[in-house]
C-alpha positions as CSV (number, residue, x, y, z in Angstrom):
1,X,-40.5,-68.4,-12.9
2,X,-44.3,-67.5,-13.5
3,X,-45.7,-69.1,-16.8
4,X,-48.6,-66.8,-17.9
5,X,-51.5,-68.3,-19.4
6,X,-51.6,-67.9,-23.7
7,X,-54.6,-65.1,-23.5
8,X,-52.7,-63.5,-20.6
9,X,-49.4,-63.5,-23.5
10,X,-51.6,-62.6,-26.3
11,X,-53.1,-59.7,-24.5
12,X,-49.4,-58.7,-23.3
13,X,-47.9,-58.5,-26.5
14,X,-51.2,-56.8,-28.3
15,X,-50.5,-54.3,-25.8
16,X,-46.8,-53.8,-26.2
17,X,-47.4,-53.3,-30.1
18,X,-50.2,-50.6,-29.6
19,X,-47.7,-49.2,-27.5
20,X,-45.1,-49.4,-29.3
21,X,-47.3,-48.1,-32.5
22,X,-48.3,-45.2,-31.1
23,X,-44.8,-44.0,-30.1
24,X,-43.5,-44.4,-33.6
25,X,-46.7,-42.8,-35.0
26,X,-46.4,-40.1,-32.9
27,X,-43.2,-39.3,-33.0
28,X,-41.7,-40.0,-36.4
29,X,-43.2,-37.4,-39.0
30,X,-43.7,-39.7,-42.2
31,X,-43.4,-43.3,-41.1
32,X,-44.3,-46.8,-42.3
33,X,-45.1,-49.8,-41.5
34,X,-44.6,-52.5,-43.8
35,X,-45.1,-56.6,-43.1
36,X,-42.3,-58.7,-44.6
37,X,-43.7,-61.5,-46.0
38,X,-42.4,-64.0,-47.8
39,X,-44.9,-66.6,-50.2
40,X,-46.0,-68.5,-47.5
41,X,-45.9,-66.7,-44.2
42,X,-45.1,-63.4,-42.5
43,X,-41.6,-62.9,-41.6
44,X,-41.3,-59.9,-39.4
45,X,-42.2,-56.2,-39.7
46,X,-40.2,-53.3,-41.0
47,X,-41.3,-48.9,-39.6
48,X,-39.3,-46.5,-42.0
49,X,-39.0,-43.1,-42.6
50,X,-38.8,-41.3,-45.1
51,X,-37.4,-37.6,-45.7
52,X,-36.2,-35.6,-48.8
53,X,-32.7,-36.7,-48.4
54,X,-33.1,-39.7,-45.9
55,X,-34.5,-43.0,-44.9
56,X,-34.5,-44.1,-41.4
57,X,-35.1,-47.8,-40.3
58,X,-37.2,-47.1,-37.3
59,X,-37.1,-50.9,-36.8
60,X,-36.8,-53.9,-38.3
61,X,-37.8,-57.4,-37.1
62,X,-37.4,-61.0,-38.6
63,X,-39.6,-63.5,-36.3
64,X,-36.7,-65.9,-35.0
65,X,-37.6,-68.6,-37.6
66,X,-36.2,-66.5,-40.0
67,X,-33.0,-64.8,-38.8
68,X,-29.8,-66.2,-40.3
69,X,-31.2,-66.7,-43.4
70,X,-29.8,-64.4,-45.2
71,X,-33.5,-62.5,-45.2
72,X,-32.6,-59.2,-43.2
73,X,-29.4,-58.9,-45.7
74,X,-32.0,-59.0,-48.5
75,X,-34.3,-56.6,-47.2
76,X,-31.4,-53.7,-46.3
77,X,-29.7,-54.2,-49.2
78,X,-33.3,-53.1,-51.1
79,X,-33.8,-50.6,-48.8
80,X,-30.0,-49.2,-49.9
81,X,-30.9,-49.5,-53.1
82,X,-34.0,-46.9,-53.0
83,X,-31.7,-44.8,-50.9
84,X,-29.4,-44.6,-53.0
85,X,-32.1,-43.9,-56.3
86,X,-33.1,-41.2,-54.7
87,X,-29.9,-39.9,-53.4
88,X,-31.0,-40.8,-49.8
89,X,-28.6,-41.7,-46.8
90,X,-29.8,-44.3,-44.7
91,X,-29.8,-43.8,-40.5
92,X,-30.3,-46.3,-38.0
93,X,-30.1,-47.0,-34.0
94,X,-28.9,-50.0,-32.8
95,X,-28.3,-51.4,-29.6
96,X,-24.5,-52.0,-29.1
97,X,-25.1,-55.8,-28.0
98,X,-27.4,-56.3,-31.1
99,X,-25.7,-58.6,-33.0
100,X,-27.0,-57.4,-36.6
101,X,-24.1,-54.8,-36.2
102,X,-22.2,-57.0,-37.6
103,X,-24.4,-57.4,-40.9
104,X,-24.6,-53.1,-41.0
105,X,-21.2,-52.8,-41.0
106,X,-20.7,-55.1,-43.8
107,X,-23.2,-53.7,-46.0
108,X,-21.2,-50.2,-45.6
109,X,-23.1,-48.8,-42.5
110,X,-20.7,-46.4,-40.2
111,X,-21.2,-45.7,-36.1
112,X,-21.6,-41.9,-36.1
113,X,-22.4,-41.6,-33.1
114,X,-22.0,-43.6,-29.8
115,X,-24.8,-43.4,-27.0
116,X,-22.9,-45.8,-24.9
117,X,-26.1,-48.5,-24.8
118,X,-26.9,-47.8,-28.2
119,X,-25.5,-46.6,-31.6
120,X,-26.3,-44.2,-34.6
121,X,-25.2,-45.7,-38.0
122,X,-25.7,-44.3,-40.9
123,X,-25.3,-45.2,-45.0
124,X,-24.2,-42.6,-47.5
């Protein structure tokens, strides 16, 4: 396999987040993006939207580093808790192979709908 130089990467990935950026900008009405960080370092990145009566959790990311920590369980179960101040439900997709299924389901998440590749979950 082809090894790309690190500015060829850099650029590559830079790209890929614009990318990225712009769709959820543009196609999400109120959305966020916040930086997880803990005291010393970034962590990963969270979009979210919010509506009158729901949150959705565009995407979240924990840089590898950080996953199995216990981190992500942290961050949802924060998230749940403004949901839930505000009488929100909480929606996500997820891909069916993505292992963090596991971690929604446990912290009360529901498949409401199947896509085949990918699922709707949501939090009441």
């Amino acid at each position: 396999m082809h090894k790309l130089p690190d500015l060829q990467k850099e650029n590559f990935l830079k790209h890929q987040f614009r990318l990225q950026h712009n769709h959820y900008i543009n196609n999400y009405t109120n959305v966020y993006l916040g930086i997880l960080e803990n005291p010393d370092s970034v962590v990963g990145r969270l979009y979210i939207e919010e509506k009158n009566d729901e949150l959705c959790i565009v995407d979240i990311t924990l840089l590898p580093s950080f996953r199995s920590q216990g981190l992500g369980k942290e961050i949802l179960k924060n998230i749940l808790l403004y949901a839930r101040s505000g009488s929100k439900k909480v929606i996500l997709h997820v891909e069916n192979a993505n292992k963090a299924i596991r971690l929604y389901m446990k912290l009360g998440f529901c498949v409401v709908k199947d896509y085949g590749v990918y699922s709707l979950m949501e939090y009441k």
